[in-house]
CHARMM internal coordinates of N, CA and C (Angstrom, degrees):
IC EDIT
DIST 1 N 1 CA 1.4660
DIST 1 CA 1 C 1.5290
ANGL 1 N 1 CA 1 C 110.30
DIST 1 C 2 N 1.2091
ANGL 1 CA 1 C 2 N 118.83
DIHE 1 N 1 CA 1 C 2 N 141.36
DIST 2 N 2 CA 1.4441
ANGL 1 C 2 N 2 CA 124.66
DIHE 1 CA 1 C 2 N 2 CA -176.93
DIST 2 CA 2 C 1.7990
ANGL 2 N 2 CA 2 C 86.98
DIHE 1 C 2 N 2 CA 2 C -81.20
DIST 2 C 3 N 1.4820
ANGL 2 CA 2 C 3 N 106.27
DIHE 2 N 2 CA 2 C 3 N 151.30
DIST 3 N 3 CA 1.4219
ANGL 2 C 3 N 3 CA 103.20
DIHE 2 CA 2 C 3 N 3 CA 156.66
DIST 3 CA 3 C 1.7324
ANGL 3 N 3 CA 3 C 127.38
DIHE 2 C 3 N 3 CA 3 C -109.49
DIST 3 C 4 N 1.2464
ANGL 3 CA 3 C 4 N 82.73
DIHE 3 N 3 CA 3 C 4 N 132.68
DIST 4 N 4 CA 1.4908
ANGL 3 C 4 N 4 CA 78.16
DIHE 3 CA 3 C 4 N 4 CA 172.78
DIST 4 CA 4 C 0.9605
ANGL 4 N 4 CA 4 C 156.02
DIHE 3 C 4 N 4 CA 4 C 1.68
DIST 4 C 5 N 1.5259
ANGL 4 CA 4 C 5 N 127.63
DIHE 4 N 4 CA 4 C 5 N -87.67
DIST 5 N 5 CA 1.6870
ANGL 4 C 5 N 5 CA 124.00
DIHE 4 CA 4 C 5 N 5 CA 144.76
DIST 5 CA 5 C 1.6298
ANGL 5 N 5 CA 5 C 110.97
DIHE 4 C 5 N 5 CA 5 C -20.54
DIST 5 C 6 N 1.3235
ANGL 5 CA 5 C 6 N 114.63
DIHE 5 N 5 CA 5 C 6 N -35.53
DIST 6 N 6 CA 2.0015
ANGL 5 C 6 N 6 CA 101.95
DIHE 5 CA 5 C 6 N 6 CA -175.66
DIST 6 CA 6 C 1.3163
ANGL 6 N 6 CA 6 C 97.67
DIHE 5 C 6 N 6 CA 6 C -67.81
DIST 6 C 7 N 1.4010
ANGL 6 CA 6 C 7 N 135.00
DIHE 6 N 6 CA 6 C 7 N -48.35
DIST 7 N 7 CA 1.1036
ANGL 6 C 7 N 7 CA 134.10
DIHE 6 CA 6 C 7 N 7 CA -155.91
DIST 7 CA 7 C 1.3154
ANGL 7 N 7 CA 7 C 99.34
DIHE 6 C 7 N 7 CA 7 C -67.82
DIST 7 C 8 N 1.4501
ANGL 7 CA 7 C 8 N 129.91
DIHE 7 N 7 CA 7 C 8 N -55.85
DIST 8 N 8 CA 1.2644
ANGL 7 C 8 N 8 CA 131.61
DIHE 7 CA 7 C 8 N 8 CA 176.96
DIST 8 CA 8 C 1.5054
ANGL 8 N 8 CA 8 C 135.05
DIHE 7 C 8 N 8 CA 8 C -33.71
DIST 8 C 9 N 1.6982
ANGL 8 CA 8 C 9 N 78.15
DIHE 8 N 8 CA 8 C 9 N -55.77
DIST 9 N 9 CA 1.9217
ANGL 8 C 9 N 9 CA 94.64
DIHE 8 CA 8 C 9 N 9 CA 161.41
DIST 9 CA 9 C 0.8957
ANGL 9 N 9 CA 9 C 126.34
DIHE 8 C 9 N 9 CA 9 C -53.10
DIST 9 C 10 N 1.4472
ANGL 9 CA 9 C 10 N 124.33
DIHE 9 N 9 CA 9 C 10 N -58.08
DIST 10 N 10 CA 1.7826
ANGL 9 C 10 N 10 CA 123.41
DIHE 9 CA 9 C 10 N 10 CA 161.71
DIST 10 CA 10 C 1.2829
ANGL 10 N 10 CA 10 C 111.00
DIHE 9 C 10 N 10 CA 10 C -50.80
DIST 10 C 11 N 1.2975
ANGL 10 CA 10 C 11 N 143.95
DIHE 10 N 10 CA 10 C 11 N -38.23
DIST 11 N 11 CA 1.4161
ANGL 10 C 11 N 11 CA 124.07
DIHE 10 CA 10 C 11 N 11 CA -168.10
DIST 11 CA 11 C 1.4133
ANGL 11 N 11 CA 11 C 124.85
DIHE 10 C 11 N 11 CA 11 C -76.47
DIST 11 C 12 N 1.5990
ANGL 11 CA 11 C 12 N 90.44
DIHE 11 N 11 CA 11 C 12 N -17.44
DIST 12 N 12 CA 1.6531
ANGL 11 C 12 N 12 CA 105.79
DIHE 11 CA 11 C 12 N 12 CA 177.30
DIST 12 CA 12 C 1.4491
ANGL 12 N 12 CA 12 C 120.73
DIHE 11 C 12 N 12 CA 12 C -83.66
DIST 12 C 13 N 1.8216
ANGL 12 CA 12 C 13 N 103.92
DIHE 12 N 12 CA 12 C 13 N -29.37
DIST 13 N 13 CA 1.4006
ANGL 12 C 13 N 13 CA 115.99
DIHE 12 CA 12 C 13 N 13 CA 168.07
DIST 13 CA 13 C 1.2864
ANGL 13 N 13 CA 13 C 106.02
DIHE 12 C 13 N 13 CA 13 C -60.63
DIST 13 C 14 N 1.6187
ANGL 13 CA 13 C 14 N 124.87
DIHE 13 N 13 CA 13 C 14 N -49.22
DIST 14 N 14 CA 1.7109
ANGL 13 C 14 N 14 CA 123.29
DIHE 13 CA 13 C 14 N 14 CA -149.47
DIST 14 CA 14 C 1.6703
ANGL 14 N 14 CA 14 C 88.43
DIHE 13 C 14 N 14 CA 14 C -76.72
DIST 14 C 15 N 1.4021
ANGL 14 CA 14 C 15 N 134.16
DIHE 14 N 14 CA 14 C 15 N -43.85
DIST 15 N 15 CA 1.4004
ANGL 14 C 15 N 15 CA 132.29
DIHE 14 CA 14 C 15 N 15 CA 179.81
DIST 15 CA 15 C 1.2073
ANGL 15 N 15 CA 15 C 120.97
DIHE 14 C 15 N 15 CA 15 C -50.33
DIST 15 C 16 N 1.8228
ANGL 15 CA 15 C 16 N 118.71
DIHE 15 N 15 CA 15 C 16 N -59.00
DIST 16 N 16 CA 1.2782
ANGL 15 C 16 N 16 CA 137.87
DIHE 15 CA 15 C 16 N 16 CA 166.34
DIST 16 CA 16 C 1.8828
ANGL 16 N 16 CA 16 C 92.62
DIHE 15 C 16 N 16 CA 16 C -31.39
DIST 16 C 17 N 1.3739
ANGL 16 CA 16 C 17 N 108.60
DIHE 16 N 16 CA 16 C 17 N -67.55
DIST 17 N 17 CA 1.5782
ANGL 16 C 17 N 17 CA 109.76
DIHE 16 CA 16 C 17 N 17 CA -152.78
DIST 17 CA 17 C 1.6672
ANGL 17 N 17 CA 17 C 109.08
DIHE 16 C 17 N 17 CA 17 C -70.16
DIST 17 C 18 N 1.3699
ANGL 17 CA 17 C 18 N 107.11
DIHE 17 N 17 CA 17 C 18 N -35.15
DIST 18 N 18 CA 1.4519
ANGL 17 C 18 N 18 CA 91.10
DIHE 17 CA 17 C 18 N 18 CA 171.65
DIST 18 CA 18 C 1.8908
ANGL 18 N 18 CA 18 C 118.50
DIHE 17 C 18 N 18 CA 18 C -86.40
DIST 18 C 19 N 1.0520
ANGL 18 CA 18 C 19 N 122.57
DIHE 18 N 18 CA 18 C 19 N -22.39
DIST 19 N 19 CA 1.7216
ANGL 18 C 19 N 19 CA 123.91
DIHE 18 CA 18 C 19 N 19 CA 142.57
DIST 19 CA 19 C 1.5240
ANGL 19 N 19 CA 19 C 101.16
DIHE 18 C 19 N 19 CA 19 C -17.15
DIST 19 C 20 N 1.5115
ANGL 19 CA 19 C 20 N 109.12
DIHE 19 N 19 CA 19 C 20 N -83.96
DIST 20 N 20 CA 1.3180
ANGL 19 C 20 N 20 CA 107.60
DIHE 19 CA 19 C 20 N 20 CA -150.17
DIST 20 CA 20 C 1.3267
ANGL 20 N 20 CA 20 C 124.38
DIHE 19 C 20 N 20 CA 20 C -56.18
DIST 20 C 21 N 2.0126
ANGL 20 CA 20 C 21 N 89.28
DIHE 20 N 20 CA 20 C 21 N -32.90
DIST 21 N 21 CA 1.6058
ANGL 20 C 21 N 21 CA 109.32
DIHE 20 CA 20 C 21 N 21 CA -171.89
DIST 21 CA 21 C 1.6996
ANGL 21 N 21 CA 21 C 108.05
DIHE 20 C 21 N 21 CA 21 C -68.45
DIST 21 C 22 N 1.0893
ANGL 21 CA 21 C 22 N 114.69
DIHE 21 N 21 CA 21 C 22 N -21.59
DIST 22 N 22 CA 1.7017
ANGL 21 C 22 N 22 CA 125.82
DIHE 21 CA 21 C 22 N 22 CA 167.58
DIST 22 CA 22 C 1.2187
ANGL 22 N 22 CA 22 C 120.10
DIHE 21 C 22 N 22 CA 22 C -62.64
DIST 22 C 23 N 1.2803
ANGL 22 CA 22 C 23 N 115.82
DIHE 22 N 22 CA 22 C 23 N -45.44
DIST 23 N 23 CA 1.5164
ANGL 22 C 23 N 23 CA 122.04
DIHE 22 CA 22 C 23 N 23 CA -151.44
DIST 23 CA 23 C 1.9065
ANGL 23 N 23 CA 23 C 86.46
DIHE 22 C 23 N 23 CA 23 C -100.99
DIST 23 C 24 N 1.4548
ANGL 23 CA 23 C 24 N 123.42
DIHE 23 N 23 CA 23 C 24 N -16.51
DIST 24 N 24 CA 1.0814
ANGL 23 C 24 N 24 CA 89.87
DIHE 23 CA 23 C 24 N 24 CA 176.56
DIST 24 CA 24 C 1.8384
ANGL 24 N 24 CA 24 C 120.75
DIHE 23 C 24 N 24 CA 24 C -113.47
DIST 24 C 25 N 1.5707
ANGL 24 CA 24 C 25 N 104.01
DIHE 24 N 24 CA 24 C 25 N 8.76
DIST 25 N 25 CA 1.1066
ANGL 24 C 25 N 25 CA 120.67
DIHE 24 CA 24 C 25 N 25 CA 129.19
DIST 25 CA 25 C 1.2083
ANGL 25 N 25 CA 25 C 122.76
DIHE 24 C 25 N 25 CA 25 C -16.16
DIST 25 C 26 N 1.5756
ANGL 25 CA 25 C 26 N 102.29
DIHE 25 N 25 CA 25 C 26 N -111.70
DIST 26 N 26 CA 1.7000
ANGL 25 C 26 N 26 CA 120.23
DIHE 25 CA 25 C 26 N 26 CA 157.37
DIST 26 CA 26 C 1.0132
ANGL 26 N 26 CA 26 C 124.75
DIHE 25 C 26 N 26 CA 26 C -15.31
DIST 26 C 27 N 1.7832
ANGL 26 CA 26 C 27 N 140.33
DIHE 26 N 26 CA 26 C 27 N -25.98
DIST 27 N 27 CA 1.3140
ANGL 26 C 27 N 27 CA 130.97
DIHE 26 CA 26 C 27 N 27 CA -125.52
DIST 27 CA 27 C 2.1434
ANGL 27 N 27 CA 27 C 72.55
DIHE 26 C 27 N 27 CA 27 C -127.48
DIST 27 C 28 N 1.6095
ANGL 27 CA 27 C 28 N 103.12
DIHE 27 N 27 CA 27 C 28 N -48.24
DIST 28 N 28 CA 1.3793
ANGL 27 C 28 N 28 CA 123.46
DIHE 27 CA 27 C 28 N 28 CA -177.91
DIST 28 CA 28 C 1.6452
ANGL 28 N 28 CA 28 C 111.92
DIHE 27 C 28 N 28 CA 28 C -52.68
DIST 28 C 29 N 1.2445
ANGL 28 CA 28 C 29 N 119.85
DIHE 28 N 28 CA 28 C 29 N -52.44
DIST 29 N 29 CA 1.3370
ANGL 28 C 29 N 29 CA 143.07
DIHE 28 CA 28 C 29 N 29 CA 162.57
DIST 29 CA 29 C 1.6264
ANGL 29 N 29 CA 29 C 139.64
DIHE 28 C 29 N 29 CA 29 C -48.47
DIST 29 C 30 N 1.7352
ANGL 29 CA 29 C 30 N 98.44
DIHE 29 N 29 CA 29 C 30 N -18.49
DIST 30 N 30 CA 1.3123
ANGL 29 C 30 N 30 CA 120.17
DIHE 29 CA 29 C 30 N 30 CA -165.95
DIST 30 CA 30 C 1.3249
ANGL 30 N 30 CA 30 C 83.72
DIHE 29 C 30 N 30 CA 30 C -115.44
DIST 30 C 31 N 1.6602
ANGL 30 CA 30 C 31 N 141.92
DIHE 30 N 30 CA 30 C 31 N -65.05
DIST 31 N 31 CA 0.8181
ANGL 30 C 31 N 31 CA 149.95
DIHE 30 CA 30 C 31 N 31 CA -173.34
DIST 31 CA 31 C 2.0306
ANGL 31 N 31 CA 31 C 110.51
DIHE 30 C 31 N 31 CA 31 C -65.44
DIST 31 C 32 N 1.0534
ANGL 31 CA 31 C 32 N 99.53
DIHE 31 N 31 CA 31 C 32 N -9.94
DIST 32 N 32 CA 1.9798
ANGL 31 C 32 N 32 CA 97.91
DIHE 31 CA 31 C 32 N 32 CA 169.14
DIST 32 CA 32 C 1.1636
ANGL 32 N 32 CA 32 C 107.98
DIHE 31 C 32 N 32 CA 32 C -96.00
DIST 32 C 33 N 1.3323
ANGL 32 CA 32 C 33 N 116.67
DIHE 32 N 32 CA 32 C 33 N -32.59
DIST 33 N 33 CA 1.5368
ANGL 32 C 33 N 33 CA 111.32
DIHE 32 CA 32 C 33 N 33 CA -166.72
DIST 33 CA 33 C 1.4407
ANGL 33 N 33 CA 33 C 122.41
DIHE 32 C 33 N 33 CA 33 C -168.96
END
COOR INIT
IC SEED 1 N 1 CA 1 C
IC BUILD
C-alpha cells in the first residue's frame, strides 16, 4: 500500500507543478504579445 502522506505529497507536487507551469505560460504570453 502506498501511504498516505506519499500520495498527498505527490498531489501537491503534480498541482504546485502544473500551477506554475500555467501561470508561466500566461505570464510568457502576456509578456510576448
Amino acid at each position: 500500500m502506498i501511504p498516505a502522506a506519499l500520495t498527498i505529497l505527490v498531489a501537491v507536487l503534480v498541482a504546485t507543478t502544473v500551477i506554475f507551469h500555467h501561470i508561466t505560460v500566461i505570464w510568457c504570453a502576456g509578456s510576448a504579445g
